[in-house]
VEXDREN-2710 file (C-alpha; in Angstrom, 1 decimal):
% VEXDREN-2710
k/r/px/py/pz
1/UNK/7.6/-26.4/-7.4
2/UNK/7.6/-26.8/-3.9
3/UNK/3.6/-24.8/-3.4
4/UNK/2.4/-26.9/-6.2
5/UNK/3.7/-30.3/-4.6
6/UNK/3.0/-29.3/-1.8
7/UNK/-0.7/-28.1/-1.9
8/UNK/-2.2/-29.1/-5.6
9/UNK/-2.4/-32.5/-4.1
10/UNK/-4.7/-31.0/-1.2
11/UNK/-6.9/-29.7/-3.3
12/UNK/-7.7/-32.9/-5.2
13/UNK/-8.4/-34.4/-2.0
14/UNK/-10.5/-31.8/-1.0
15/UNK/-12.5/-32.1/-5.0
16/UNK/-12.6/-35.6/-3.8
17/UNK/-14.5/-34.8/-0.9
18/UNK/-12.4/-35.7/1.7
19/UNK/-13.0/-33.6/5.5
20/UNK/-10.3/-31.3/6.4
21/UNK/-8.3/-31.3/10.1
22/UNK/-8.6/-34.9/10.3
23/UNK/-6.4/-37.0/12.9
24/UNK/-6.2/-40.0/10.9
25/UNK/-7.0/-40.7/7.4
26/UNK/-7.9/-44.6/7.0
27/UNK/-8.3/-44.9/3.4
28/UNK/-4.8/-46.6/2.3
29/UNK/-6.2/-44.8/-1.7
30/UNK/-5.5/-41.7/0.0
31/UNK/-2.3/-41.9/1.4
32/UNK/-0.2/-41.1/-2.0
33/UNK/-1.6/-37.7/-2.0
34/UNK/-0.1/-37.1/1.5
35/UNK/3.0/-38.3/0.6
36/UNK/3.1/-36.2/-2.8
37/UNK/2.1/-33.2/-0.3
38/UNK/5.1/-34.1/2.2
39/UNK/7.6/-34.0/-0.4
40/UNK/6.3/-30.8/-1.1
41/UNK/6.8/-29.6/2.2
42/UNK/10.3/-30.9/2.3
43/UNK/10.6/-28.5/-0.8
44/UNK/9.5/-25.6/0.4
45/UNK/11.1/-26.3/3.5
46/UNK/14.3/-26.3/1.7
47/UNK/14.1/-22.9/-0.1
48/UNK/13.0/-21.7/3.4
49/UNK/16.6/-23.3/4.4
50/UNK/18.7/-21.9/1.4
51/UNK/16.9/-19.1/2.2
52/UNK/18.2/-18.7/6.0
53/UNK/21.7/-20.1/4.5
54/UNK/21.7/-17.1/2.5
55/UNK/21.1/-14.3/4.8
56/UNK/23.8/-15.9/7.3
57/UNK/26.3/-16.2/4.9
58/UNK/25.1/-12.6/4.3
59/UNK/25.5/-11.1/7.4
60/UNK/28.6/-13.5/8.3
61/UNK/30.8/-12.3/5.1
62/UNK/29.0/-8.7/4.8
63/UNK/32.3/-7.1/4.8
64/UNK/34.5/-8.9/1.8
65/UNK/30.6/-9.2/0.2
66/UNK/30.3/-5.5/0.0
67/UNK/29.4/-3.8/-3.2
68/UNK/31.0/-0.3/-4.0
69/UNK/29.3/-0.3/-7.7
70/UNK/25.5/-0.8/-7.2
71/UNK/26.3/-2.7/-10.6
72/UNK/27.7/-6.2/-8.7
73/UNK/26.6/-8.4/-11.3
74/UNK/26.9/-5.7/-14.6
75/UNK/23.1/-5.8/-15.1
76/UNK/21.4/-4.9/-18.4
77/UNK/18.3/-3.4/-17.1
78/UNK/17.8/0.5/-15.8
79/UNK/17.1/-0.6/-12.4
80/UNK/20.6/-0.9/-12.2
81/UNK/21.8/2.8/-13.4
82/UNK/21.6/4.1/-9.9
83/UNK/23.8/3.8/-7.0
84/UNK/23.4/1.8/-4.0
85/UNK/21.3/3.0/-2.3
86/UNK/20.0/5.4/-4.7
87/UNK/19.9/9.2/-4.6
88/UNK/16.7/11.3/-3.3
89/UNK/15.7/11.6/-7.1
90/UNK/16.6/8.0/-8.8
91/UNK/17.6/9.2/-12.1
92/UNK/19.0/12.7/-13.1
93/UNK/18.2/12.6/-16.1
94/UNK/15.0/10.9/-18.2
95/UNK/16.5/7.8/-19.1
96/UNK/16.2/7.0/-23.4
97/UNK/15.2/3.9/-24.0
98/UNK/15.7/1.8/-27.2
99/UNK/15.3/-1.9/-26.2
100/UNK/15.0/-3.9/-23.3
101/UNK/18.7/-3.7/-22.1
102/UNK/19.0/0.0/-21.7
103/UNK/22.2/0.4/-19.0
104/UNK/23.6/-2.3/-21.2
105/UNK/23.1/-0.1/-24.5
106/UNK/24.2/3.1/-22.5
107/UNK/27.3/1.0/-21.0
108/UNK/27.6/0.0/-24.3
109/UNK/28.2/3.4/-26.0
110/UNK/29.2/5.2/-22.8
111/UNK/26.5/7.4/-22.4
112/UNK/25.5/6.5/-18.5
113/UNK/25.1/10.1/-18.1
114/UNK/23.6/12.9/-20.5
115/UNK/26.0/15.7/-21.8
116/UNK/25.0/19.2/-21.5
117/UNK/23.9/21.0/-17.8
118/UNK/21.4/19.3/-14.8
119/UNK/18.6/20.8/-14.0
120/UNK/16.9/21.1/-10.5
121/UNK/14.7/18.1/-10.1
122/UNK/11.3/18.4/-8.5
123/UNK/10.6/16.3/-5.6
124/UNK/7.7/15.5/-3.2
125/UNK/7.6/16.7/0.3
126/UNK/7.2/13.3/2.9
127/UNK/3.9/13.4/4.6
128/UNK/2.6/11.3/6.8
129/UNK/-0.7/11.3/5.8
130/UNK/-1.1/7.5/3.9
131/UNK/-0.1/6.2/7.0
132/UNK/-2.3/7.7/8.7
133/UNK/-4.8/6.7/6.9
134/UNK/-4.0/3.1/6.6
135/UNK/-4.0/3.5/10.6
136/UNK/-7.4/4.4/10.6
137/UNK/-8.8/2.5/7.7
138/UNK/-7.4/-0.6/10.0
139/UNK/-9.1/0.7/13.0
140/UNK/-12.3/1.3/11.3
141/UNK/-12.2/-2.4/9.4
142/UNK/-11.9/-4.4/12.8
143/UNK/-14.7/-1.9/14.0
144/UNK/-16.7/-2.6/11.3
145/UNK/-15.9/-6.7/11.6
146/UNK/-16.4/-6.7/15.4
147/UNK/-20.5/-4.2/15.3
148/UNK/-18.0/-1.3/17.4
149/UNK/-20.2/1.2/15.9
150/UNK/-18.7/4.2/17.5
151/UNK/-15.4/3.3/17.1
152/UNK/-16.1/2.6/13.7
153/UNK/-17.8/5.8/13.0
154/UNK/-14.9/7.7/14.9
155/UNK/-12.2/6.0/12.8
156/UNK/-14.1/7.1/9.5
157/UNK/-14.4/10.7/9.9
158/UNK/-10.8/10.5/11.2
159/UNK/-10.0/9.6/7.8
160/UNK/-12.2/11.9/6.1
161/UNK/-11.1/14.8/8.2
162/UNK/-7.5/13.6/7.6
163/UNK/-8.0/13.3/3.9
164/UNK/-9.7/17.1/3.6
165/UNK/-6.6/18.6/5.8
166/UNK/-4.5/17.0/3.3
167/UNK/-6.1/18.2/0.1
168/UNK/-5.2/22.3/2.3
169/UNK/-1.2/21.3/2.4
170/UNK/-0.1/22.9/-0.3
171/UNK/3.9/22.9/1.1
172/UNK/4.2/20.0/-1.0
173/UNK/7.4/19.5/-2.9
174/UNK/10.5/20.7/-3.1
175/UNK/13.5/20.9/-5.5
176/UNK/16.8/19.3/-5.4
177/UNK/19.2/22.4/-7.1
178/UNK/20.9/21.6/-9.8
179/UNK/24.7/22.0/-8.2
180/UNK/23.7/19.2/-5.9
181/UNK/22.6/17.1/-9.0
182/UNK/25.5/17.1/-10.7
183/UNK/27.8/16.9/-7.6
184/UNK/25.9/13.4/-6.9
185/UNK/26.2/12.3/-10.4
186/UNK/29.7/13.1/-10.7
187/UNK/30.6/11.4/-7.5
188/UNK/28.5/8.2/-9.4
189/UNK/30.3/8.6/-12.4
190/UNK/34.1/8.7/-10.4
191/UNK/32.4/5.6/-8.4
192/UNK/31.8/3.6/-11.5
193/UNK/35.1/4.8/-13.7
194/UNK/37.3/3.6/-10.7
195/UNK/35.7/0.2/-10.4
196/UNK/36.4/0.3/-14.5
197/UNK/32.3/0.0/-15.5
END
């Protein structure tokens, strides 16, 4: 509410045809629009507050605050079916969905966890090569915006020649073994039975 208080009112003015960066505005017609724009910034400026309320009172009472569940407030949606933070590999198991409330409906039933064996789960190897990239897409954009033609030139086949040793890394993945699976999600599963979920 606060962004539309605050700025809708600008842009009337500005359909209105009124310059921008002005000191002073004479017109006494216009000065409702300013004020309906500064009790929007009072608005915003207040979430900003609650806001920075909320990450002291974070940091102050972090230790009685603590969450041992990843499940504080007994949430309905999957998102909430991992541990805090989650493993390497998010879910164990491909999650069945019926509705929208899933972990509820699994809570409900108390099937959090599949029956039957784990299997090793396939994982992707960290690379470093999309920040690269996004290094020297950025380099290349500002050489582009500023005529630096050979910078700009240099910072493109950087990323093609990054991008075509990428596509020749074939040590890609990984796989997490299945004894390590199930000694995570049985360490979940004695997390969550001894906060009673």
């Amino acid at each position: 509410m606060g962004f539309w208080f605050a700025f809708m009112p600008l842009y009337i003015l500005g359909l209105m045809g009124v310059t921008r960066r002005m000191r002073v505005f004479d017109d006494p017609d216009l000065w409702i629009w300013f004020a309906i724009s500064g009790l929007g910034v009072a608005m915003v400026a207040g979430g900003i507050g609650a806001m920075l309320v909320q990450f002291a009172v974070s940091i102050w009472r972090r230790k009685e605050l603590v969450d041992e569940s990843g499940d504080p407030w007994d949430g309905r949606t999957l998102e909430w079916a991992t541990s805090s933070p989650p493993p390497a590999y998010n879910f164990a198991f491909t999650p069945v969905v019926h509705g929208l409330d899933a972990w509820n409906d699994m809570k409900q039933v108390g099937q959090t966890r599949p029956q039957g064996t784990y299997l090793p789960i396939h994982m992707p190897r960290n690379t470093g090569a999309g920040v690269i990239l996004a290094g020297a897409a950025t380099v290349c954009g500002f050489a582009l915006v500023w005529y630096i033609w050979w910078l700009a030139a240099a910072a493109f086949i950087g990323m093609v020649a990054v991008a075509i040793a990428h596509t020749f890394n074939y040590d890609r993945d990984f796989h997490i073994p299945a004894d390590e699976v199930e000694r995570t999600e049985a360490a979940r599963d004695r997390q969550l039975a001894s906060l009673g979920a």
